[in-house]
N, C-alpha and C positions, 0 to 999 in steps of 0.2 A: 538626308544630309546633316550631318552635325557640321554648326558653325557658333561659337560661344556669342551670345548678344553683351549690347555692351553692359545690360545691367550685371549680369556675370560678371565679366570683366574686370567692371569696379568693384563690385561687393570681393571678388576674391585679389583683387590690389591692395584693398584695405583689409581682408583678412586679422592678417596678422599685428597690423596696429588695432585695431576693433575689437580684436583678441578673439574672434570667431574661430580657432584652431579646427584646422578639416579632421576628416576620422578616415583613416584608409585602412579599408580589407582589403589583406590574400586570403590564400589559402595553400596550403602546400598541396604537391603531388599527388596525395593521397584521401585532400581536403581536407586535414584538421583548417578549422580558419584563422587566424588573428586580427585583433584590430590594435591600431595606436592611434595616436593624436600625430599631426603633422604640421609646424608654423610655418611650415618652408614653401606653400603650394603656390604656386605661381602659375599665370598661364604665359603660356609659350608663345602660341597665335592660336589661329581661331580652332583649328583640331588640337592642339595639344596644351595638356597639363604639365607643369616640371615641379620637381620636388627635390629634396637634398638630403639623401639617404646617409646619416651619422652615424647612427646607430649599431648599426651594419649584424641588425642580429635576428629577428626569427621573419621580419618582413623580408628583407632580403632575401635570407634563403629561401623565403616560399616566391617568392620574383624571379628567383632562379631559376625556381622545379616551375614554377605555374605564374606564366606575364599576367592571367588578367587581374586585375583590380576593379575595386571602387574605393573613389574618394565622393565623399558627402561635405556638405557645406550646408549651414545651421544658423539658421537667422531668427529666432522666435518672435523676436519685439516689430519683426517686417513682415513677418509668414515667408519668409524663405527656405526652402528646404529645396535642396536641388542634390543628384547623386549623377554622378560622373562617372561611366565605367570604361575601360580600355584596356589597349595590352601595356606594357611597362618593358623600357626599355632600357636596359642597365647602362652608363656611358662610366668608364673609368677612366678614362683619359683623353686627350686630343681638344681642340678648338670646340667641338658641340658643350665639353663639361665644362667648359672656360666659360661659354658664353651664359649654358643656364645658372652658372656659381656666383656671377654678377647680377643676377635679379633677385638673387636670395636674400629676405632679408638679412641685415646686419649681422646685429643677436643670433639669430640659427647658424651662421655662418662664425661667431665668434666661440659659438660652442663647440668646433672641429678646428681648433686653432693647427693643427697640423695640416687641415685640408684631406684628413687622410678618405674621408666621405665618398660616397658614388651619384653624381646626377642621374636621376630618373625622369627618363620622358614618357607619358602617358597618351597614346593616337587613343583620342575618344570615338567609341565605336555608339552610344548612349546615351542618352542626357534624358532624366526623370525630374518630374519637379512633383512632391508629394508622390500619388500611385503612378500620375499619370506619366508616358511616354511623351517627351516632347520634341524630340531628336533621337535619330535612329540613321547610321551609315545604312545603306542598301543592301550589303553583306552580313550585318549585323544580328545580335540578339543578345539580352536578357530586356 
């Protein structure tokens, strides 16, 4: 069962004032992979991660061809290292992107002053902390 504990929680509340920026990989259809930096990661409740796709350029399209992800989150001075995998769910519009657009922080959301952005919701299927597994859905794997 994946269910994020509260140290999660907070460490990824604080994120982005702490300036701990997540790193999320795709990987397109064919697996080429990419990584970026992400100030926008949010958790949503206790299975899901949200994020606030601006960018809208090679992440995206590998989110299109291929949902799963990992977002990592990177604490040195705590020994935190925790990697977060799931499917990604693109929301372009309607009440869900309204709702995850108001957890974003400010700053990230001031950097799409048109809004024109995609909310990304992430069902964690994984949760690693260092090698080890420490959350695993029952259907799950990597």
């Amino acid at each position: 069962m994946v269910r994020l504990t509260e140290e999660m929680r907070e460490a990824l509340s604080q994120a982005f004032s702490d300036r701990r920026f997540c790193v999320l990989a795709t990987a397109s259809r064919e697996g080429w992979p990419d990584v970026s930096y992400r100030g926008s990661v949010v958790v949503l409740d206790a299975e899901h991660l949200a994020f606030w796709e601006r960018s809208r350029g090679t992440a995206l399209d590998n989110m299109t061809e291929n949902p799963r992800v990992c977002i990592m989150y990177s604490n040195p001075e705590q020994r935190k290292f925790w990697r977060f995998y799931g499917q990604a769910e693109l929301i372009r519009e309607g009440a869900e992107r309204e709702r995850i657009m108001r957890l974003i922080p400010q700053p990230e959301l001031d950097r799409d002053p048109e809004r024109r952005g995609v909310a990304v919701r992430v069902r964690l299927e994984t949760v690693r902390e260092g090698p080890a597994v420490i959350m695993r859905r029952e259907e799950s794997r990597p």
